[in-house]
C-alpha positions as CSV (number, residue, x, y, z in Angstrom):
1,X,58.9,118.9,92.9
2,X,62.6,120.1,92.8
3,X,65.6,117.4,92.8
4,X,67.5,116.9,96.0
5,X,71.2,117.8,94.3
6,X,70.3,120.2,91.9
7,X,67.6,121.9,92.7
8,X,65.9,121.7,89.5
9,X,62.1,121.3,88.5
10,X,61.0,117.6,87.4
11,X,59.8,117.3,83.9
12,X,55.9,116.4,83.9
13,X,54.9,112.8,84.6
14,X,54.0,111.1,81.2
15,X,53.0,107.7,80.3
16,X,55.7,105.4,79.3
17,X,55.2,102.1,78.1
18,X,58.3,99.5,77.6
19,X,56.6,97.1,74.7
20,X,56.3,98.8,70.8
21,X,53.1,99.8,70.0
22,X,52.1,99.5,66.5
23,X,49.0,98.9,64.0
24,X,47.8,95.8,62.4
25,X,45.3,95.1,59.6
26,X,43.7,97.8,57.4
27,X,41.7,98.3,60.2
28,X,44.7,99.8,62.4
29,X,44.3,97.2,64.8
30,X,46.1,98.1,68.4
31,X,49.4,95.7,68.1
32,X,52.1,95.3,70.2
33,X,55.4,93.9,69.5
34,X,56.5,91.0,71.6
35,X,58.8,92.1,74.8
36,X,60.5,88.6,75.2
37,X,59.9,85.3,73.3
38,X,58.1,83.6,75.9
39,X,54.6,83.9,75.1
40,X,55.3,82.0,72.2
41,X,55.7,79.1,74.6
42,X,52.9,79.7,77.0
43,X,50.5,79.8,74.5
44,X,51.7,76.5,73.1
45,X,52.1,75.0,76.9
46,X,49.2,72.3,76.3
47,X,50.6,71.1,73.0
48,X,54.0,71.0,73.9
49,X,53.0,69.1,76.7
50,X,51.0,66.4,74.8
51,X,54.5,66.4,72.6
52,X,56.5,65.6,75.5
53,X,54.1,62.6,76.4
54,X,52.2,64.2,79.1
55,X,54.8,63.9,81.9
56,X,56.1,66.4,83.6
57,X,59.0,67.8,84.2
58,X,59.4,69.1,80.8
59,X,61.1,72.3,79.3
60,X,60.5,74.3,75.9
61,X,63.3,76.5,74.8
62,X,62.7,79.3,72.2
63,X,65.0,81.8,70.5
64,X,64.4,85.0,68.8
65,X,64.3,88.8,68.4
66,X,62.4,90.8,71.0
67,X,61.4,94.4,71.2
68,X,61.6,97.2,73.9
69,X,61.3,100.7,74.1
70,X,64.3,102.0,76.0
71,X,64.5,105.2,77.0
72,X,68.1,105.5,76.2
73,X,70.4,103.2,74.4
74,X,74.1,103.0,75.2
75,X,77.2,100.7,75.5
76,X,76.5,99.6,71.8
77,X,74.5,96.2,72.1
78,X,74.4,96.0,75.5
79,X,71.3,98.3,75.6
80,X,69.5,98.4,72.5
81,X,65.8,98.3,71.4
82,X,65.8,95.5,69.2
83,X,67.5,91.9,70.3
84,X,68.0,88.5,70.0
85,X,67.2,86.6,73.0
86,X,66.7,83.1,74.1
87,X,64.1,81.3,76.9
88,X,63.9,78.4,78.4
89,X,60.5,77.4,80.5
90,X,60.8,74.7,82.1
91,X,57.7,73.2,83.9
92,X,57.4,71.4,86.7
93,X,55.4,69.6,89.8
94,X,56.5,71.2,92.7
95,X,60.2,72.8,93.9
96,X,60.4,69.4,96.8
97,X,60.8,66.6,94.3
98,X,64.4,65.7,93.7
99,X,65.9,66.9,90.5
100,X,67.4,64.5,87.7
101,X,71.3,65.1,87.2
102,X,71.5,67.7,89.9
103,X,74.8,65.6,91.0
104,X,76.5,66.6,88.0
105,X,76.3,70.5,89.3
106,X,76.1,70.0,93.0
107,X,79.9,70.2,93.8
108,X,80.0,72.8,91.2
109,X,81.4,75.9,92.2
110,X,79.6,79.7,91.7
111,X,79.9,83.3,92.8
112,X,77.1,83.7,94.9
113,X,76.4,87.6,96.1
114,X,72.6,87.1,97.7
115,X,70.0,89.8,98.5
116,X,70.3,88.9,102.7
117,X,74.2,90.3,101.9
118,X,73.8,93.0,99.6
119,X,71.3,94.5,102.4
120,X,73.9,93.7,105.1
121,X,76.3,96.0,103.5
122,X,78.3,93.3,101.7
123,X,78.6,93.5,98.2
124,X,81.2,91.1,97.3
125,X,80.1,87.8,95.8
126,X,81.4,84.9,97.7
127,X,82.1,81.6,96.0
128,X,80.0,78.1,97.4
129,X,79.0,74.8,95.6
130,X,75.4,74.6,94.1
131,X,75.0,72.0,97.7
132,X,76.1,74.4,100.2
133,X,74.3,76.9,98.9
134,X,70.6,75.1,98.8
135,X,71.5,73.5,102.2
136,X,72.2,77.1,103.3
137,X,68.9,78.1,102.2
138,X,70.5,80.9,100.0
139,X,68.9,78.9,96.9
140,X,66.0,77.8,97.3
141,X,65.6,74.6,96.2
142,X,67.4,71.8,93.8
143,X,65.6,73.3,90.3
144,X,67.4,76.8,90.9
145,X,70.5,75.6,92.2
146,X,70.5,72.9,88.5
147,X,70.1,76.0,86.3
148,X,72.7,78.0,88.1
149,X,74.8,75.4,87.5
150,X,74.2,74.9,84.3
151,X,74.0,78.5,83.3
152,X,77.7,78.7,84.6
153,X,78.7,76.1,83.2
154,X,77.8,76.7,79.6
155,X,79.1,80.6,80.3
156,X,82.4,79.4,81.2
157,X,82.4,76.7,77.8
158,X,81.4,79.5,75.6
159,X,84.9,81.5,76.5
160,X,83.6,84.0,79.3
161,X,86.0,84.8,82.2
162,X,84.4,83.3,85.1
163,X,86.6,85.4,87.7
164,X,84.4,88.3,86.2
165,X,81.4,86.4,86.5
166,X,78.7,86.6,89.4
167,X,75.2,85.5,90.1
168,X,73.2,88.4,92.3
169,X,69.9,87.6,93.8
170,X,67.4,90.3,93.1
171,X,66.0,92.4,96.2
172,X,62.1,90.5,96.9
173,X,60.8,93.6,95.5
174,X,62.6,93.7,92.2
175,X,61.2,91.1,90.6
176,X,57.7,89.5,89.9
177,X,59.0,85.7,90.9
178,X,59.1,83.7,93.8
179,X,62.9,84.1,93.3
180,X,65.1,85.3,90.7
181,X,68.8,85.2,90.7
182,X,70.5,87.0,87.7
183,X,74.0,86.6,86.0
184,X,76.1,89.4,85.9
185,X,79.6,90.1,84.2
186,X,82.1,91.9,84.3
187,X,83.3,94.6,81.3
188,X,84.5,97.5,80.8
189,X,81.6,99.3,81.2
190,X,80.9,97.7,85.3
191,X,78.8,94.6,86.1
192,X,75.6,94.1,83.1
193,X,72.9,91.7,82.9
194,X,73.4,88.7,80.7
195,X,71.4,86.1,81.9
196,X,68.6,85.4,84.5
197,X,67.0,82.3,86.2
198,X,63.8,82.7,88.2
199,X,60.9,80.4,89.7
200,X,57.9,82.0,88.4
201,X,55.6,80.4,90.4
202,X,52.5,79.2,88.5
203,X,51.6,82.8,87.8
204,X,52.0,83.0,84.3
205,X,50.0,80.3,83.2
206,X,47.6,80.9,85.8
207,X,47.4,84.8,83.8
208,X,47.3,83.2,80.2
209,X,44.9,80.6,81.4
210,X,42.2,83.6,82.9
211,X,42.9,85.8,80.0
212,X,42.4,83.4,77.2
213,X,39.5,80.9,79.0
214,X,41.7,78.3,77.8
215,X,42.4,75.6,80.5
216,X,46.0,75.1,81.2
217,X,46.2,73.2,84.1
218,X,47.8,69.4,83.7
219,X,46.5,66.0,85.1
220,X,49.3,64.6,87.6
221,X,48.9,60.7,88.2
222,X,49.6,59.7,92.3
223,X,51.8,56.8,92.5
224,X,49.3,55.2,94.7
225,X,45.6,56.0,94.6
226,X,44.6,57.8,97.4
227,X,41.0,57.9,99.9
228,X,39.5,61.2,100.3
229,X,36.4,63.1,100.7
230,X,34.7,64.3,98.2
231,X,31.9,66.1,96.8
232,X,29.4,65.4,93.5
233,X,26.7,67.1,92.6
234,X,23.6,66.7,90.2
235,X,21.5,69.5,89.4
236,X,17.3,69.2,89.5
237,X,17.0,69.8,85.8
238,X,12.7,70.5,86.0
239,X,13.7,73.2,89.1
240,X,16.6,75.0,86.5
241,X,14.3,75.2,83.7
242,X,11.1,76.5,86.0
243,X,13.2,79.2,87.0
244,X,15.8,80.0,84.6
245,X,14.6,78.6,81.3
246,X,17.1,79.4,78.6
247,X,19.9,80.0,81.1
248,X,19.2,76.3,82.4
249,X,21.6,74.3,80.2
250,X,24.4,77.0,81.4
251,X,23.6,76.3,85.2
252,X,23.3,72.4,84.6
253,X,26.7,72.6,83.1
254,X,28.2,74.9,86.0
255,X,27.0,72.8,89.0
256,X,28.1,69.5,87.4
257,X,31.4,70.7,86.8
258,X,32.1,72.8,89.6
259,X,35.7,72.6,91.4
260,X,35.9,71.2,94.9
261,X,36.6,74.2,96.4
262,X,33.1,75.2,94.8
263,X,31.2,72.7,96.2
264,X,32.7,73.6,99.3
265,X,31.5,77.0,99.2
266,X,28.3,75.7,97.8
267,X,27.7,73.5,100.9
268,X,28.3,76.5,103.5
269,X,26.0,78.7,101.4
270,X,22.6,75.6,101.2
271,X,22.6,76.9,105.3
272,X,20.6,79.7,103.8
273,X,18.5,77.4,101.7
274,X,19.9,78.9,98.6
275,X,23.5,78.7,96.7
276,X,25.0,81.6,93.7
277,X,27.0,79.9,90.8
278,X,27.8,81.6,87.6
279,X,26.2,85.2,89.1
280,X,22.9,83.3,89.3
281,X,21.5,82.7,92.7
282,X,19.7,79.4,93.0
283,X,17.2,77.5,95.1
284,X,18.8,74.5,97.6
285,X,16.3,72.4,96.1
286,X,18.1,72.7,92.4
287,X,21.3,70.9,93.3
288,X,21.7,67.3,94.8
289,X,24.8,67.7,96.8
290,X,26.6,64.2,98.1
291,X,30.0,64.2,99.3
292,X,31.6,60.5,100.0
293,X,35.3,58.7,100.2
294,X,36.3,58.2,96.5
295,X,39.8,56.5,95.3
296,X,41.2,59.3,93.8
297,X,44.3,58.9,91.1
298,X,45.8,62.2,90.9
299,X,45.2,65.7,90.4
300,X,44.9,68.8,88.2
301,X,47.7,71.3,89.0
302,X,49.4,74.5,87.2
303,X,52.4,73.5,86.9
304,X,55.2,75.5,88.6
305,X,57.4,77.8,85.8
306,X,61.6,77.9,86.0
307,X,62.8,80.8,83.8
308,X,65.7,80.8,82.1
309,X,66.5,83.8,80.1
310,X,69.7,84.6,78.1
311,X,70.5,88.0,76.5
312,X,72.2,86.4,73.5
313,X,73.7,90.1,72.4
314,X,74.9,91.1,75.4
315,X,76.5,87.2,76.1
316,X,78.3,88.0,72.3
317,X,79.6,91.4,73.2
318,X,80.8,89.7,76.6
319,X,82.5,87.1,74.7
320,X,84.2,89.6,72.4
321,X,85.7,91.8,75.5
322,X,86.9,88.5,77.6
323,X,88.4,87.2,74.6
324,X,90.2,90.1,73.5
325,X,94.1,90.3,74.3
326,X,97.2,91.8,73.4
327,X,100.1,88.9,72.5
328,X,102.7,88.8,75.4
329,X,106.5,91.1,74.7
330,X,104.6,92.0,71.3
331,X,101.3,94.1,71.7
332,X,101.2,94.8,68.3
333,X,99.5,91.3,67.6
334,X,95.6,91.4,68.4
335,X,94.3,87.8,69.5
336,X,90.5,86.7,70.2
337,X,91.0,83.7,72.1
338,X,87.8,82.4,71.5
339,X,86.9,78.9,72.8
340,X,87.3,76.2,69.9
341,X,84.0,75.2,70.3
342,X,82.5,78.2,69.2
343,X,85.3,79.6,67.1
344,X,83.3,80.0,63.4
345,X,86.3,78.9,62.2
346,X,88.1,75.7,63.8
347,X,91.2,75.7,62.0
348,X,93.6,77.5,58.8
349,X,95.0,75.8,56.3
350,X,99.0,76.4,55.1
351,X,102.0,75.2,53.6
352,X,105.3,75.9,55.2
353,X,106.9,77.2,51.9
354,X,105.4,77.8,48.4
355,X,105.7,74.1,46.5
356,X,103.6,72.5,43.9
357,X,104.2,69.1,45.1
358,X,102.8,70.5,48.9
359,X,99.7,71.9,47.1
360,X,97.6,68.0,46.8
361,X,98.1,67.5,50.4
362,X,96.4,70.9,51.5
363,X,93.8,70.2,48.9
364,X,93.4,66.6,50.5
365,X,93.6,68.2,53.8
366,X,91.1,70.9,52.9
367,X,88.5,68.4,51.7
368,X,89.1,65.7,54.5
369,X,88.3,68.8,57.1
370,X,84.8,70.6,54.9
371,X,83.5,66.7,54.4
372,X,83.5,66.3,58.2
373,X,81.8,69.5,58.9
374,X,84.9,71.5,60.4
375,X,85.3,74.9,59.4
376,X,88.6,75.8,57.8
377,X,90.4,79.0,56.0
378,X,93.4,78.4,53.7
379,X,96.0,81.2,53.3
380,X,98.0,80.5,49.9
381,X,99.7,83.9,50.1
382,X,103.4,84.3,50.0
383,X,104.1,86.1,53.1
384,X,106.5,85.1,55.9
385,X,104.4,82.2,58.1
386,X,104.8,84.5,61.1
387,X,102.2,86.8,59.4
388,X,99.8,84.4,58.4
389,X,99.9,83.1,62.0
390,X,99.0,86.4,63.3
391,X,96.3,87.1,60.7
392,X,94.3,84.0,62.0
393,X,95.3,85.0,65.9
394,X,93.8,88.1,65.3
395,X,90.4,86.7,63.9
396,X,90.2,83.5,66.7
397,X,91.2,80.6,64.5
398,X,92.2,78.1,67.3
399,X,94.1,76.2,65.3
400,X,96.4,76.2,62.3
401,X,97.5,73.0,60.4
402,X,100.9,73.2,59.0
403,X,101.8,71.2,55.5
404,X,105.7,70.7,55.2
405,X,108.6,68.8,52.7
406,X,108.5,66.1,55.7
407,X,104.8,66.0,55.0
408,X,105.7,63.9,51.6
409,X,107.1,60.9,53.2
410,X,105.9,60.5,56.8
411,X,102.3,61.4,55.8
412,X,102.1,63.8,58.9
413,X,102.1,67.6,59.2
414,X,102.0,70.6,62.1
415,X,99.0,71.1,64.5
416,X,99.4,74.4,65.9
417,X,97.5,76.0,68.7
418,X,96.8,79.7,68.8
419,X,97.6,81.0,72.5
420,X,100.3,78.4,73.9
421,X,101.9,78.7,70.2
422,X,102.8,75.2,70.5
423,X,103.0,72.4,67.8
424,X,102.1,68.7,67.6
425,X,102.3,66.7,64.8
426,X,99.7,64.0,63.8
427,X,99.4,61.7,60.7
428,X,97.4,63.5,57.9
429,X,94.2,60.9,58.1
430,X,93.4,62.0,61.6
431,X,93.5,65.4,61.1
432,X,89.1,65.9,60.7
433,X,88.9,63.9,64.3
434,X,92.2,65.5,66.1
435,X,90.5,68.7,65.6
436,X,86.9,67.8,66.1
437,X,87.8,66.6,69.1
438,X,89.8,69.8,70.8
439,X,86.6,71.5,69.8
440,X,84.4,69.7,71.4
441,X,86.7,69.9,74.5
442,X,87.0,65.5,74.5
443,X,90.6,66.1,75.0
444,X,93.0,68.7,75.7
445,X,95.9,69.9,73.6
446,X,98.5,69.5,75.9
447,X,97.2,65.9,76.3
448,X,98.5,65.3,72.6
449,X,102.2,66.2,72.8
């Protein structure tokens, strides 16, 4: 085979496999490392669900490094080998019941481009509420359209541009889920993968459950008992052990515990005078089949899988290139505007001029701030205060509290904010909840002057 442009020769096919292998034991036992950090929470599905009082829905989130053999890495962490990533299952009944809190997203607003107009030729994203969209039929159902929500929503919190942010619906062959829709932003480098949100069906647990022989469906209560059909059966213990001897507890076991879907298969097959369970075929006469209307009080189901998965590397590096400005008529000053309530540091610490008698109040300040859990940096150098404002603009500090003369009599001092440059000022004891409140976003800081 030649390529179509070039007209060169293909290299050789050779097998390629994304997950690590490795060895484990002094044996050199076949190991593989982990891909993603969910089957950490499959695996403990059935406890976590006792945990969470048997009742679904319930989620388990995870977070962690995971491993993958790419062929090539590039864009510094946005394609690496080794990363830190974070999951959310969540589990539930089925995609028709109504969805607690949905009305806190469902006038929310999100760039939508979906796979119907990608293959139409349009690939520009177009912006709908989370309501519109499900009553469109472009999501799905309520459960996707809550985690799009909320995936955009906590995006936007954590600083990201949300002009250069877009949800694309995979093509129905590109991914292994009912539906997937992935997050994509914007950088320097085009649109890249930071987030995903897919209904997996119940095909995960369903593969964990076969592979293992570890039961994982769940019990699901009815509201209301309900009448039905349905079949029982007893198996002729003297015929088993005539015929099968030491495989007759086995059978017993099988017949008495057999699905209804089993029995049902069963029951066509006694036509022929003779039924196969467990690879065995069996005379009619060795099972007493009896189906008849039972109150029944719920039912065993696999519960249905949401996926929520967040590149937590590539959400940083995205954070770092949205944030990233050059200060207005002065582009020698570098600023992060990072959002205060991830900022590592919330606020600086400084005195407008160099004075012993300022120095207890920072210190008081300082301490008021670090006992309440608020991160602070304290700049007790003598440069001009125009510099030290720029050295904590260039590193994200939100805000900068101010110590003055005026300080010493009104008790009060300087709140300033990094990217408006303005300045409140605010008695000294309310200082710790002034600033742990813009962080948290309970107020704004324009709402203060």
């Amino acid at each position: 085979m030649i390529t179509s442009d070039a007209g060169n020769q293909f290299s050789p096919c050779i097998q390629f496999d994304l997950p690590f292998k490795t060895t484990l034991s002094p044996f050199s036992s076949e190991f593989y490392l982990r891909p993603e950090t969910a089957q950490g929470i499959l695996v403990n599905f059935k406890r976590c669900y006792e945990q969470a009082g048997s009742q679904l829905p319930f989620g388990i989130a995870q977070i962690g490094t995971a491993f993958r053999n790419e062929i090539s890495t590039a864009n510094g962490l946005l394609s690496a080998r080794e990363f830190q990533q974070a999951q959310i299952e969540y589990f539930i009944k089925n995609r028709q019941e109504s969805v607690k809190n949905f009305s806190e997203v469902k006038d929310m607003s999100v760039k939508l481009l979906s796979y119907k107009q990608y293959l139409d030729g349009d690939n520009q994203p177009h912006s709908t509420t989370i309501r519109e969209a499900i009553e469109k039929k472009i999501i799905d159902h309520e459960y996707l359209g809550y985690f799009i929500g909320r995936c955009w929503e906590f995006l936007v919190s954590v600083g990201l541009d949300e002009s250069k942010l877009r949800f694309r619906q995979r093509l129905p062959n590109q991914h292994f889920a009912k539906d997937c829709w992935v997050c994509e932003c914007l950088l320097n480098c085009g649109w890249t993968e930071i987030a995903s949100i897919a209904d997996r069906s119940a095909d995960e647990l369903k593969a964990y459950s076969k592979a293992s022989g570890t039961d994982l469906s769940v019990f699901v209560k009815f509201d209301n008992p309900i009448q039905k059909e349905l079949f029982s059966a007893k198996a002729v213990v003297k015929i088993l052990v005539r015929d099968f001897k030491q495989n007759a507890q086995e059978l017993k076991k099988a017949i008495e515990t057999a699905s209804q879907t089993e029995y049902e298969r069963i029951q066509k097959e006694l036509i022929n005078k003779k039924f196969t369970i467990n690879g065995f075929e069996l005379p009619a006469e060795s099972i007493q089949l009896v189906k008849a209307v039972q109150s029944v009080h719920g039912e065993s189901i696999t519960p249905i899988v949401i996926e929520l998965q967040f590149e937590i590397d590539k959400i940083d590096h995205s954070i770092l290139e949205h944030s990233f400005y050059l200060r207005e008529n002065d582009e020698t000053k570098t600023i992060f505007k990072f959002s205060p309530n991830i900022a590592p540091c919330k606020c600086a610490v400084i005195s407008f001029m160099q004075k012993d008698e300022l120095e207890p109040i920072t210190v008081q300040i300082i301490k008021q701030l670090r006992k309440n859990g608020i991160s602070c940096k304290v700049d007790n150098s003598g440069v001009q205060i125009s510099k030290k404002y720029a050295r904590f603009d260039e590193i994200g500090i939100p805000y900068t509290v101010i110590v003055d003369l005026d300080s010493l009599t009104d008790k009060k001092v300087f709140i300033r904010e990094r990217d408006s440059m303005t300045q409140i000022r605010i008695n000294i004891a309310s200082i710790h909840q002034t600033i742990n409140d813009l962080a948290q976003g309970n107020v704004k800081f324009e709402e203060l002057k």
